[in-house]
N, C-alpha and C positions, 0 to 999 in steps of 0.2 A: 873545521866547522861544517856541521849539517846543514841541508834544507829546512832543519825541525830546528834547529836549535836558536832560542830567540836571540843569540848574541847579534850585533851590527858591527860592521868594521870599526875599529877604532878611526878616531881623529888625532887632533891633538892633543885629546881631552888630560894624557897620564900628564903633559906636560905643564897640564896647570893644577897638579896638586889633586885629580879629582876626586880619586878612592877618599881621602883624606874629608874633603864637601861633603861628600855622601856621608860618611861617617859623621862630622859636625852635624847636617843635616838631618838623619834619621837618630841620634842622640837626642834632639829638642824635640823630634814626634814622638820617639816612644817616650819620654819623659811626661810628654800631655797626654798621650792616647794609649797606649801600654805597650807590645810586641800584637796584640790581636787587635786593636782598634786602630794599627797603624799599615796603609797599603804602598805596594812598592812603590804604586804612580804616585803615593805622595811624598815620596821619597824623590825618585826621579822630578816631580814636580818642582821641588823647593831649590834642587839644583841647577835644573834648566835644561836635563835630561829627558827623553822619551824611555820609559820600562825597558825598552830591547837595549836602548842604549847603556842602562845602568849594568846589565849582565854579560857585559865589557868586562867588569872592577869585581863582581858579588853574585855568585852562585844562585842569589837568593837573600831574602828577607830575613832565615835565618843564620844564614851568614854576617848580614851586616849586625842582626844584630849581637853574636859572637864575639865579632870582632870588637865594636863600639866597650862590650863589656872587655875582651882582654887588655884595650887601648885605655880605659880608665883604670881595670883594676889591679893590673896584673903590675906596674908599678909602685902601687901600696906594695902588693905581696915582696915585691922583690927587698923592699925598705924593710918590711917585718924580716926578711931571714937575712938582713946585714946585721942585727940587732946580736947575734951571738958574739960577734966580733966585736960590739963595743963594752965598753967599761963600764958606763951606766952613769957617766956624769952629768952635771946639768948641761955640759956644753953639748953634751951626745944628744939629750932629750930636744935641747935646741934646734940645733940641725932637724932631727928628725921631726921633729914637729913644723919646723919650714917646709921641708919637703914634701912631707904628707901637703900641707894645706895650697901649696904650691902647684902640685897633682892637679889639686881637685879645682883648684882655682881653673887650671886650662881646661877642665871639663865637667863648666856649672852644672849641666844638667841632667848629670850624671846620679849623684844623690836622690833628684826628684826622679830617675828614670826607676831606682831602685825602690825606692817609697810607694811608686805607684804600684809597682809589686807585692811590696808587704802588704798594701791599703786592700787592693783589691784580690789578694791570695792569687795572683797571674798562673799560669802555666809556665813559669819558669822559677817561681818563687824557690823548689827545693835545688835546681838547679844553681841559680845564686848562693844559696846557702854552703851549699856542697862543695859547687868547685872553688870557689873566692870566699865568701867568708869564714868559713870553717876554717880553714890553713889563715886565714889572719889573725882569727882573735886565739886558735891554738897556737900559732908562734907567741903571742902577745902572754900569752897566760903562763906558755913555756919559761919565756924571760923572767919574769915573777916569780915563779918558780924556783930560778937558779938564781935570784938575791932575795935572799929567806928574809934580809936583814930589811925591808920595803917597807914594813909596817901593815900588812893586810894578812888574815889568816887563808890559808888554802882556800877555803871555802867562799870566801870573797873574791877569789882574783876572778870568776866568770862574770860577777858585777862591777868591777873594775873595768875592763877590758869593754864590758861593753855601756857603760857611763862613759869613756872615752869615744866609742864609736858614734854614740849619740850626739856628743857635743860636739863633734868635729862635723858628720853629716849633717845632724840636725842642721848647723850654720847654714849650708847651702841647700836643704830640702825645704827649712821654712823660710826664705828669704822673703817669697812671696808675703803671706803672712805678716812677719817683721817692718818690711818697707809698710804696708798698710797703717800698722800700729805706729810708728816712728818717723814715720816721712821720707825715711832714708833708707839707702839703697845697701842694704847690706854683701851686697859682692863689687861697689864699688873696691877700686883699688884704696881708698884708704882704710875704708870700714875693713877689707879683707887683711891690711897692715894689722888694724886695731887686733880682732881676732886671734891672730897669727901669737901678737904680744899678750893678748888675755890668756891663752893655751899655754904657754913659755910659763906665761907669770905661775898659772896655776899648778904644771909642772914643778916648779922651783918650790912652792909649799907645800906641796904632796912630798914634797922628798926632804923639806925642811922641819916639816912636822913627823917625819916618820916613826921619828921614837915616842910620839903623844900619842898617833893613831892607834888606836884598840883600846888605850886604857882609858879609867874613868873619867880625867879631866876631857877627852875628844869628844864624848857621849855628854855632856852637860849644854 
């Protein structure tokens, strides 16, 4: 370590989890303030950190926020390419849609961190697109693909794929919103059960109806 280099001796800080704070931590700011309206010190602030302190753990701001992204998303991805490997039952769709919503549950503010990006076209927006959801909704489209028999024409699986992405994010980007309208805390733990059971349910008639969808009786 230099004279210039803002780092500070470490404490005991690795031993209570810090990297991990800071990331919770700077996930809820950029979620309300974006990657630009979010500063280290407020980062460092929320944790209980001084700036020199937190480049202990983080390069930097975009480091954490790097990481924050491969820490929520990079889980999805890795569930999209188990996806070859299964069969395509409803029990497989089950799972996997526990898992997914499971993810995102341990990182509510995750969704709204990605939102605020879309909303305001951020400087990271192609970024996101590129490295994470690109390879998501191409595996997703892929799988489709290799069960012809799904009930959707080619031309639909890109609106497939991302009607699923909606419903699953949207949950936890407008929760805000939802609670307002409803009273109710939509990422309590039960609301996030109910959910969980709506996406399954709806699952199991997407796949139950397969051989209605396209034809004219679907369209009436």
């Amino acid at each position: 370590m230099t004279d210039s280099d803002p780092r500070t001796p470490d404490t005991d800080e690795h031993a209570h989890g810090t990297p991990e704070r800071i990331l919770d931590a700077a996930e809820a700011l950029f979620a309300v303030h974006g990657f630009s309206g979010t500063a280290i010190r407020d980062i460092a602030r929320a944790v209980g950190l001084t700036p020199a302190s937190l480049y202990n753990h983080f390069d930097g701001k975009q480091a954490i926020y790097d990481a924050v992204l491969e820490r929520g998303v990079m889980p999805l991805l890795h569930l999209m390419r188990e996806l070859p490997s299964r069969d395509h039952t409803p029990r497989d769709f089950e799972e996997m849609i526990g898992a997914i919503m499971a993810q995102l549950s341990s990182r509510p503010h995750l969704p709204r961190l990605i939102q605020f990006e879309v909303i305001t076209g951020g400087p990271y927006l192609a970024k996101l697109a590129r490295n994470w959801f690109r390879p998501i909704l191409e595996q997703g489209i892929a799988e489709l693909d290799r069960d012809r028999d799904n009930g959707w024409s080619k031309d639909e699986y890109d609106l497939v794929m991302s009607a699923w992405l909606n419903m699953v994010f949207g949950h936890f980007a407008m929760a805000p919103m939802m609670q307002e309208v409803y009273g109710d805390d939509p990422l309590s733990p039960a609301n996030l059960d109910r959910q969980t059971r709506f996406l399954r349910k709806l699952a199991h008639l997407m796949l139950a109806g397969r051989s209605l969808i396209g034809t004219p009786e679907a369209n009436r």
